[in-house]
C-alpha positions as CSV (number, residue, x, y, z in Angstrom):
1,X,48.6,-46.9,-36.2
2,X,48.6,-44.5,-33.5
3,X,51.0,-41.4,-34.8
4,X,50.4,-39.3,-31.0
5,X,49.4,-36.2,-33.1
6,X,46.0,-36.4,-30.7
7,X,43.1,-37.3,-30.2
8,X,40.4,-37.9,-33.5
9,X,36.8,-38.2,-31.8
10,X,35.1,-40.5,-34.5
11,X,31.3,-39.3,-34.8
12,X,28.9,-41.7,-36.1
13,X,26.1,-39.4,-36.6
14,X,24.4,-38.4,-40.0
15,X,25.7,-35.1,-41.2
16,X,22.7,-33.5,-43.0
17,X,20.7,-33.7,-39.8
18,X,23.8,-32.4,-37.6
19,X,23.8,-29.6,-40.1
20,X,20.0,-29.8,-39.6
21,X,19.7,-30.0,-36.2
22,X,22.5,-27.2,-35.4
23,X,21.0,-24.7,-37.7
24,X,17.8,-25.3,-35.7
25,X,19.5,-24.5,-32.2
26,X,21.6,-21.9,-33.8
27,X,18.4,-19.9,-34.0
28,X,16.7,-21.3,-30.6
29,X,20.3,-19.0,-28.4
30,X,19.3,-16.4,-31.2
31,X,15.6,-15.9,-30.2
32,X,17.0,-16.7,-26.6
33,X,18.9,-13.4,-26.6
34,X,22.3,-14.8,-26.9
35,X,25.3,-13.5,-28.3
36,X,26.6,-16.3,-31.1
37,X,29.8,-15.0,-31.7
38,X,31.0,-15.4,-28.2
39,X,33.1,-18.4,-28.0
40,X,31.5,-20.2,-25.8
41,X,28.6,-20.5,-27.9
42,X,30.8,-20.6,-30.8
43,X,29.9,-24.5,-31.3
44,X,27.2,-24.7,-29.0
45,X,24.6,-25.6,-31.7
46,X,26.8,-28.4,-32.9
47,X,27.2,-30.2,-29.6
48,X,23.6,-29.5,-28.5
49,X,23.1,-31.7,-31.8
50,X,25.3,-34.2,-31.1
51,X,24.2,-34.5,-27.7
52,X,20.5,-34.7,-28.4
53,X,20.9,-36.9,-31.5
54,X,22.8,-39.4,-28.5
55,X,20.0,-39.0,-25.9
56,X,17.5,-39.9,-28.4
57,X,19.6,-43.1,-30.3
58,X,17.0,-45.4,-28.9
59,X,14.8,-44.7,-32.2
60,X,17.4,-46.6,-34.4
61,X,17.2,-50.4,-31.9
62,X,15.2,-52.6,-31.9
63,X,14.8,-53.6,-28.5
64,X,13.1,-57.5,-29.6
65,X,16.0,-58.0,-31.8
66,X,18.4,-58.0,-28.7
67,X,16.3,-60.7,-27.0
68,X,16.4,-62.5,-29.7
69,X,19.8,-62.4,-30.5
70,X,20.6,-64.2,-27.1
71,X,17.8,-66.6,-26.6
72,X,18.1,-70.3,-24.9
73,X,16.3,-72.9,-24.4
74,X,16.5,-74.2,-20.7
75,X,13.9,-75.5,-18.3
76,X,14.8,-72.9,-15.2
77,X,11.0,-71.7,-14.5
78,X,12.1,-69.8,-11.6
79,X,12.4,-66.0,-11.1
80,X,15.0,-63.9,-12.8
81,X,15.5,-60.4,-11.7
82,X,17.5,-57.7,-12.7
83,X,17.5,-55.0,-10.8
84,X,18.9,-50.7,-10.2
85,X,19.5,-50.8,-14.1
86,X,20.2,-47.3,-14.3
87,X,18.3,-44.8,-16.7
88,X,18.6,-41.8,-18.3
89,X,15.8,-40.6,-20.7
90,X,14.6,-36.8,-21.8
91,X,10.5,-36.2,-20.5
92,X,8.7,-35.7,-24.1
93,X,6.5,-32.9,-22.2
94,X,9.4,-30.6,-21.2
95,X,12.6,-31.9,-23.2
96,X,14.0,-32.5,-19.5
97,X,15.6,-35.4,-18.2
98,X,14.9,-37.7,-15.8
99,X,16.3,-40.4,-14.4
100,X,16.3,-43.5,-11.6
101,X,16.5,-47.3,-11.5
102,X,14.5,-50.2,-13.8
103,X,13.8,-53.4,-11.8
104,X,12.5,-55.9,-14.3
105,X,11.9,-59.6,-13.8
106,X,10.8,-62.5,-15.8
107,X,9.3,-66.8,-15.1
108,X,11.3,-68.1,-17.6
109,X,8.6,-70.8,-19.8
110,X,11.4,-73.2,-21.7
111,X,13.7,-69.7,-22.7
112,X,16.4,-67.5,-21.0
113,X,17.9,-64.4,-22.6
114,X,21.4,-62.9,-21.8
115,X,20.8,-61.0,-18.6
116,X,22.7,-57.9,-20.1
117,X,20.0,-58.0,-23.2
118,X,17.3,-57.1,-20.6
119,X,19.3,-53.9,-19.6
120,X,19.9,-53.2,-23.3
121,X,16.3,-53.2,-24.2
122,X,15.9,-51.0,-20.8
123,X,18.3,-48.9,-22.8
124,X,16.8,-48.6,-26.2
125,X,13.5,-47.5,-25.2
126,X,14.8,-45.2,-22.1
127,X,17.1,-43.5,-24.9
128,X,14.1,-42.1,-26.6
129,X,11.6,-39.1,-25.9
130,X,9.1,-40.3,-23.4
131,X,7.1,-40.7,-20.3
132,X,7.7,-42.9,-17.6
133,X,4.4,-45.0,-17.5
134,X,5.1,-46.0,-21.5
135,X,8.6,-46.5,-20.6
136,X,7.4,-48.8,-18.0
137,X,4.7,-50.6,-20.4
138,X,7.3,-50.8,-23.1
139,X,9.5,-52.8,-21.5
140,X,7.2,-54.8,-19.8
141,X,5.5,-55.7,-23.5
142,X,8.8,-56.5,-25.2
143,X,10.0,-59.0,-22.8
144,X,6.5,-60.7,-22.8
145,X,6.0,-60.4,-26.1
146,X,9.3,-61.7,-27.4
147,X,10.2,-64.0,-24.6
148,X,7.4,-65.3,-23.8
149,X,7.8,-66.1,-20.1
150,X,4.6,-67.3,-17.3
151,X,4.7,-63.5,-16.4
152,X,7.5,-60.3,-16.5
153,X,7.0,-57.4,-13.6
154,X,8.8,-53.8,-14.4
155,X,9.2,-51.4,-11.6
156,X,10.7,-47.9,-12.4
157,X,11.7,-45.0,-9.6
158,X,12.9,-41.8,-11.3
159,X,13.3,-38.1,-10.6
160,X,12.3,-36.0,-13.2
161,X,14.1,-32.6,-13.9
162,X,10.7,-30.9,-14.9
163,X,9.5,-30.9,-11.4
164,X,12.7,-30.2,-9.7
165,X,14.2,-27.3,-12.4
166,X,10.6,-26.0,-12.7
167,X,7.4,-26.2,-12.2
168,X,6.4,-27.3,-8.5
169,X,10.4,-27.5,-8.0
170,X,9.7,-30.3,-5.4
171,X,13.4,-31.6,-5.2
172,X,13.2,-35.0,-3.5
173,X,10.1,-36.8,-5.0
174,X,10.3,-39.6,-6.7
175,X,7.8,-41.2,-9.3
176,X,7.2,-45.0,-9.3
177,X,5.6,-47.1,-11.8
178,X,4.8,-50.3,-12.9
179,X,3.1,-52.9,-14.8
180,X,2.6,-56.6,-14.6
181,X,2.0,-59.9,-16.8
182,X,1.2,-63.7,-16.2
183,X,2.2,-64.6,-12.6
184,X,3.0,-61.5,-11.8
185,X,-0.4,-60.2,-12.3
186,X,-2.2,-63.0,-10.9
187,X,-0.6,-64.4,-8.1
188,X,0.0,-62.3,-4.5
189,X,2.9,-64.3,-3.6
190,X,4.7,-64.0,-7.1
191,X,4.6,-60.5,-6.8
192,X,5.1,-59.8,-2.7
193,X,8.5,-61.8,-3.9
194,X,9.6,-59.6,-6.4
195,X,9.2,-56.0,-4.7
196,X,11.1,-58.0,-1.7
197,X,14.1,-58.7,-3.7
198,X,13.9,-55.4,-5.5
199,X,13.5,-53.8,-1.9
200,X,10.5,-51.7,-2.7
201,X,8.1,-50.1,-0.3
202,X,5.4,-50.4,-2.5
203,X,2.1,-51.7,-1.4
204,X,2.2,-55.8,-2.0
């Protein structure tokens, strides 16, 4: 029952590494120069915990169990696509975000999944330390792998913070990748057909 006494934010996070993990940036502002007792510091270290520990929650999915958990029979063999998923993941290299669109399609062989379960797994492996070419592959594999379609195509276009913030600081480039199975891989047409619905420029 709601008594309107306020709002109770309901964390969900484990509290020996919160304690852990805020000690840890506690010391980072320390050897940074910074002033802890000031309050806007004051919980600082906390939410930087919080915060990472909700970047990084990808570690506790498992990306094959979502297909899974939505998984039909039906005899469409033509091409699915879902596409300008957006993500949001932190650069392993740099702890730095960066951030675009997934386009990811699939040739459905006797199975369909829940169209939202391929953004999840987008999701779950985006929400994880990493680098955009094993982001790319990751996804790629799971849907293949799990799915088993006649091929799966994964395009990503991001713009990462460690060459905008520093570094080269070139603000407008954008990085594409992208990796192929099945039909995808071996037929022109297959793929000219997905980078046309998707909109890409890239080479067909």
């Amino acid at each position: 029952m709601n008594d309107n006494k306020g709002y109770k934010k309901i964390d969900c996070f484990d509290k020996n590494t919160i304690k852990k993990l805020s000690d840890s940036y506690r010391n980072v502002l320390k050897l940074l120069g910074e002033d802890l007792s000031r309050e806007g510091l004051d919980k600082t270290p906390l939410r930087v915990a919080k915060s990472m520990l909700f970047l990084t929650h990808g570690y506790n999915i498992n990306p094959e169990e979502i297909i899974l958990s939505a998984m039909f029979r039906e005899d469409y063999q033509q091409m699915v696509v879902v596409k300008d998923i957006e993500i949001f993941s932190m650069c392993e290299h740099h702890l730095l975000p960066f951030f675009g669109k997934a386009h990811v399609a699939y040739i459905p062989n006797h199975h369909i999944t829940g169209l939202s379960k391929i953004a999840r797994v987008v999701e779950a492996y985006a929400r994880r330390l990493q680098v955009q070419e094993r982001l790319t592959t990751q996804i790629k594999t799971c849907i293949q792998e799990t799915l088993k379609p006649l091929g799966v195509a994964v395009v990503i276009e991001a713009q990462h913070m460690c060459m905008q913030m520093r570094g080269v600081q070139k603000q407008h480039s954008i990085t594409t990748t992208s990796d192929f199975t099945g039909a995808f891989l071996k037929n022109h047409a297959t793929r000219a057909e997905f980078f046309n619905i998707i909109g890409s420029q890239i080479i067909r």
